[in-house]
N, C-alpha and C positions, 0 to 999 in steps of 0.2 A: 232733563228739562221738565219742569211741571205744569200741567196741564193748561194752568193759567197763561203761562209764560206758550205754550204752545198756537191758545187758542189768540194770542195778540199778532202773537208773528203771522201767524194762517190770515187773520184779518190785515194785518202789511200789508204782506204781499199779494193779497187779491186786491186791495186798493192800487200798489202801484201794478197790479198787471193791467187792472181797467182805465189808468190813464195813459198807459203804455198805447194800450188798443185805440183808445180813442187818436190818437198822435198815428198812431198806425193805418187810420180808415179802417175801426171798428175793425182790425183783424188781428190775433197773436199767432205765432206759429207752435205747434205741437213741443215743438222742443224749448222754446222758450216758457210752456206752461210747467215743461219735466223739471228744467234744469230752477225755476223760482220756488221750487216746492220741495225741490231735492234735502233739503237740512231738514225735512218732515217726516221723511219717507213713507209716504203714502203710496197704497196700493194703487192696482191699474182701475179698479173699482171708484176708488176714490178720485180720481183724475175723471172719470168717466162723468160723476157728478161737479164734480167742477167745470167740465165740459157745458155740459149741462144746463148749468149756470148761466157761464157765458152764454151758451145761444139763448136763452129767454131776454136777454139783456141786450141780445140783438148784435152778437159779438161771433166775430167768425171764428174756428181754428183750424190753423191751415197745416200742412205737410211744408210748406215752404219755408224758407231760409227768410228770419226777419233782418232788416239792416238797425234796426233798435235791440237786436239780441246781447251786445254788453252793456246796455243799461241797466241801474239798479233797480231789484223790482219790488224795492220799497219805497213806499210813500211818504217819505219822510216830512214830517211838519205839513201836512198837507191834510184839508179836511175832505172827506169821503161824500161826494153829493147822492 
């Protein structure tokens, strides 16, 4: 995959993880961050700043089990506010 095509999916999927969260009460679960990034393979580093991320954005992550965890965590047709 080329870089380009990597850095659109990286942006997806952080969009729909923060519409996810917001549907969630501002909360995603640890494994729901692992398993939307997994086709990336990113380090624990790199999760760490995506962590990161999230909390400045005012977004929890939790160790808990989410009930939205088979949803898509792409954002499909959807604009990024």
């Amino acid at each position: 995959m080329e870089n380009k095509d990597k850095e659109l999916e990286f942006a997806e999927i952080l969009s729909g993880l923060k519409k996810i969260a917001l549907k969630q009460g501002k909360r995603l679960s640890s494994k729901q961050l692992k398993e939307a990034f997994s086709s990336l393979e990113l380090d624990e580093a790199q999760l760490e700043q995506i962590e990161g991320y999230f909390a400045a954005k005012g977004i929890g992550i939790t160790d808990a089990e989410s009930p939205a965890a088979s949803f898509s965590y792409r954002a499909e047709g959807i604009d990024d506010d």
